[in-house]
N, C-alpha and C positions, 0 to 999 in steps of 0.2 A: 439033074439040076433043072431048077424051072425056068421057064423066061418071064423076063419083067414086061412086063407091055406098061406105056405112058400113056394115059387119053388126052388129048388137047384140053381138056377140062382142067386136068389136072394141074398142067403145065399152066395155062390160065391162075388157076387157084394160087400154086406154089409164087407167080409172079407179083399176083395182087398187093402182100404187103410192102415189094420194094418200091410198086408204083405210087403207095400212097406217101412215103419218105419223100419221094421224087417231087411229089406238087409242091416242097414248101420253099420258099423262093430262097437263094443267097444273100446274105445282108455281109456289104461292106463296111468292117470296123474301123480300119487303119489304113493310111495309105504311107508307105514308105519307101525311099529312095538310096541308094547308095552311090554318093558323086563316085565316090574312089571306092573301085572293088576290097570288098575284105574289111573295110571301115566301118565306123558306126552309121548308122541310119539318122536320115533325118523326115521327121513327120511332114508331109504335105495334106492340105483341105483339099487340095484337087490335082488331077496330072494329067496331060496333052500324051497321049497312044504316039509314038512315029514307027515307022517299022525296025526301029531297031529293039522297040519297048517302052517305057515311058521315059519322056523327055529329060536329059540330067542325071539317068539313074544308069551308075556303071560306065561311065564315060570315063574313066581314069583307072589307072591302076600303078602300083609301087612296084618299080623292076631296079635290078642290080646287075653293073657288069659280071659276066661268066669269067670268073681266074681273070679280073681285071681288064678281059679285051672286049675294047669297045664296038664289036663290029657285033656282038656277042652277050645279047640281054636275056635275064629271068624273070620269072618274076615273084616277088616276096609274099608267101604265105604269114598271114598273121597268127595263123596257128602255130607253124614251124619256128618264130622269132618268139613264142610265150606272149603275145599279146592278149 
């Protein structure tokens, strides 16, 4: 069996056309928010970063007592309910 040898040339070569994909810049289309996890979106023009992610977005979410005890929450999949 032979050996393969790579020359940096090459390696250069095989790289060049992911770098040229790489210059084209990202364009933001939509900006969208979910007050309540699992809910419909609502479109925003613009949104304030805080370290939790963007401001309003996923702040809530739908939970149900476990077997009724209150000490004891879930929380509701909107897939699992057929929404």
């Amino acid at each position: 069996m032979g050996q393969s040898v790579s020359t940096e040339a090459e390696a250069v070569s095989a790289a060049a056309p992911l770098a040229r994909k790489q210059k084209s810049k990202p364009v933001v289309t939509a900006i969208n928010v979910y007050p309540i996890k699992s809910c419909a979106e609502i479109g925003v023009d613009s949104a304030s970063v805080t370290s939790f992610g963007f401001e309003g977005d996923r702040r809530f979410q739908v939970v149900t007592r476990l077997n009724g005890d209150e000490s004891e929450w879930v929380y509701v999949h909107a897939q699992e309910q057929g929404m």
